[in-house]
C-alpha positions as CSV (number, residue, x, y, z in Angstrom):
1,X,28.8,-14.8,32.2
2,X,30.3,-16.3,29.0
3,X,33.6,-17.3,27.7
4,X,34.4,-14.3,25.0
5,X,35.4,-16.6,21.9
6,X,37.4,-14.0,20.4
7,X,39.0,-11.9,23.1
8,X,42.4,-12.0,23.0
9,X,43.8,-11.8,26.7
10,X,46.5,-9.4,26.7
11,X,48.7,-10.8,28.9
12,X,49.6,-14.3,26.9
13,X,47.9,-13.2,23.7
14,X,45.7,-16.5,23.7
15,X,42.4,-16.6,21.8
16,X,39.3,-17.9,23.2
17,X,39.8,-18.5,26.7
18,X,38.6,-15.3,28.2
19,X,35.8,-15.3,30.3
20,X,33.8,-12.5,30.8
21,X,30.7,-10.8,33.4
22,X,29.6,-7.9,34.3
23,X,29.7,-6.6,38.0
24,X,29.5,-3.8,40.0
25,X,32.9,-2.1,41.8
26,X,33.7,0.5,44.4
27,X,35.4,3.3,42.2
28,X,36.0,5.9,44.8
29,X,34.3,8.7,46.3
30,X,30.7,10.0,45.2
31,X,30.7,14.2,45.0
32,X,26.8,14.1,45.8
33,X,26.8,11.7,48.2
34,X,29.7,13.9,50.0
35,X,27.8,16.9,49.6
36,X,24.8,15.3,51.3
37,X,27.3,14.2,54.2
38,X,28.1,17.5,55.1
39,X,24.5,18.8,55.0
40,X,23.0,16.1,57.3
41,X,26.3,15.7,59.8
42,X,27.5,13.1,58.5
43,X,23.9,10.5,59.1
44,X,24.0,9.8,55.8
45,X,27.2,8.5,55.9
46,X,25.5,5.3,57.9
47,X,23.0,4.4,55.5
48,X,24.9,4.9,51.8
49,X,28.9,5.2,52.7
50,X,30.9,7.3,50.0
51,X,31.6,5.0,47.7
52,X,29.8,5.1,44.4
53,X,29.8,1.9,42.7
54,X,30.0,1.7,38.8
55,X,29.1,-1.5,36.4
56,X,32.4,-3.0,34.7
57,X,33.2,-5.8,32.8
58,X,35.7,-8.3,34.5
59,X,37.6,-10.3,32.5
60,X,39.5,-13.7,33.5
61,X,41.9,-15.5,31.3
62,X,41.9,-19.3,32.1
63,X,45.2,-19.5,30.4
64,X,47.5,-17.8,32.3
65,X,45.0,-16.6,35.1
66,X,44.7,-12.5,34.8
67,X,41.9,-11.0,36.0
68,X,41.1,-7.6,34.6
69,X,38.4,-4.7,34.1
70,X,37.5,-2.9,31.6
């Protein structure tokens, strides 16, 4: 977590106010955790869901207020 002093937001084109962090979203469904489903009935479903989660970088602008990830 640290303000990126020079990222550029792209929405109002202002240096040095762009926070940044790293975090961990939902990005749709996992093939091997679908296959895995299947093969146990659907029990595994309970325990890990089918969501895979991946590590981004979210970005917030404290000048105009975006929020974005990249």
């Amino acid at each position: 977590m640290a303000f990126s002093s020079e990222m550029i937001c792209p929405h109002c084109q202002v240096k040095g106010k762009v926070f940044t962090e790293k975090v961990k979203v939902k990005t749709g469904i996992s093939g091997g955790k679908a296959t895995v489903a299947l093969l146990t009935g659907g029990l595994s479903l309970i325990a890990t869901g089918l969501s895979r989660k991946q590590e981004v970088t979210k970005a917030h602008c404290y000048n105009c207020h975006e929020e974005w990830y990249f």
